[in-house]
N, C-alpha and C positions, 0 to 999 in steps of 0.2 A: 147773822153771819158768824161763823166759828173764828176765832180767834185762834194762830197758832199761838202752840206753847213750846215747841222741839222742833230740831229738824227730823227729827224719829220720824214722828207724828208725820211731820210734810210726805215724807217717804210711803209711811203705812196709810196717807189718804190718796195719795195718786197711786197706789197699786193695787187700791182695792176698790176706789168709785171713781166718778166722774166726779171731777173736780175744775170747778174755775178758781184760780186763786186771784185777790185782789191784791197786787203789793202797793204799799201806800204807805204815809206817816204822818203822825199828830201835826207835823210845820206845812204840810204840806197845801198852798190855797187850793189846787184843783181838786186834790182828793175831797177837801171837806167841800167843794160843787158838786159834786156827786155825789155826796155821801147821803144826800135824802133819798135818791130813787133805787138805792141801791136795796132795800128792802123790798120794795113793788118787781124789783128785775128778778131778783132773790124767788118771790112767791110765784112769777109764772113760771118757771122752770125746776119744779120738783123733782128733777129725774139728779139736777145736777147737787154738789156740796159745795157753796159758796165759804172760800177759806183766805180771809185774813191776815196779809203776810206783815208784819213791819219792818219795811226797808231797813231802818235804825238797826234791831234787834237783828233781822237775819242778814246780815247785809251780803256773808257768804253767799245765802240762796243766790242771791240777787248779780252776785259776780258767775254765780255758775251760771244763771241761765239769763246772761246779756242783759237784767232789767236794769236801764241805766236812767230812763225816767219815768216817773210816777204822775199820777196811779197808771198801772200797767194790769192788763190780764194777761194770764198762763193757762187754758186749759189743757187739762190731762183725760184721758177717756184709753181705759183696759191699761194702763202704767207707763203710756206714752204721751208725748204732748202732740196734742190735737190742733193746735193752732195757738197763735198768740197776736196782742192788741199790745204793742210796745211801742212809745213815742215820748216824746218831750211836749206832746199839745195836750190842750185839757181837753177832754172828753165829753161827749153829751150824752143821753142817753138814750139815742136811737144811736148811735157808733154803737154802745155797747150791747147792743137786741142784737143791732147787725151783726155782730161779733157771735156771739151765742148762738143765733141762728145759723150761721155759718159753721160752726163746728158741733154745732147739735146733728146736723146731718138731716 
């Protein structure tokens, strides 16, 4: 999974791929519950760019587009967002298939 570096970067990957982003942080317990399958979710959907956000670090992003709890998905598909996975619950990873599958179309 790509790790942002910029908000540049955020901008010039949702307006050029599909992109799921994961906003998440090092303190964070659910994120690191998920943090194992998230490689396996990653490999079956090559179509998409799994992007790394840190809450911490972009926290802007995060005020722009409502992520208020972590981990949270954002996907984007042609530089618009395609759906989102945003909650304050930990996550398992069939939520998150369901998720993809639903905005993979």
């Amino acid at each position: 999974m790509k790790e942002l570096e910029s908000v540049e970067e955020f901008h010039q990957y949702i307006r050029k791929e599909n992109v799921v982003t994961v906003f998440s942080a090092d303190w964070c317990p659910d994120c690191r519950v998920i943090e194992p399958v998230l490689p396996e979710i990653e490999a079956a959907y090559p179509d998409w760019t799994f992007l790394s956000v840190d809450r911490d670090t972009f926290i802007d992003l995060c005020q722009e587009y409502d992520v208020f709890g972590i981990p949270s998905f954002i996907a984007f598909k042609n530089g618009k967002e395609a759906g989102r996975f945003v909650s304050k619950d930990r996550k398992t990873k069939d939520e998150i298939v369901d998720f993809i599958e639903e905005v993979n179309g």
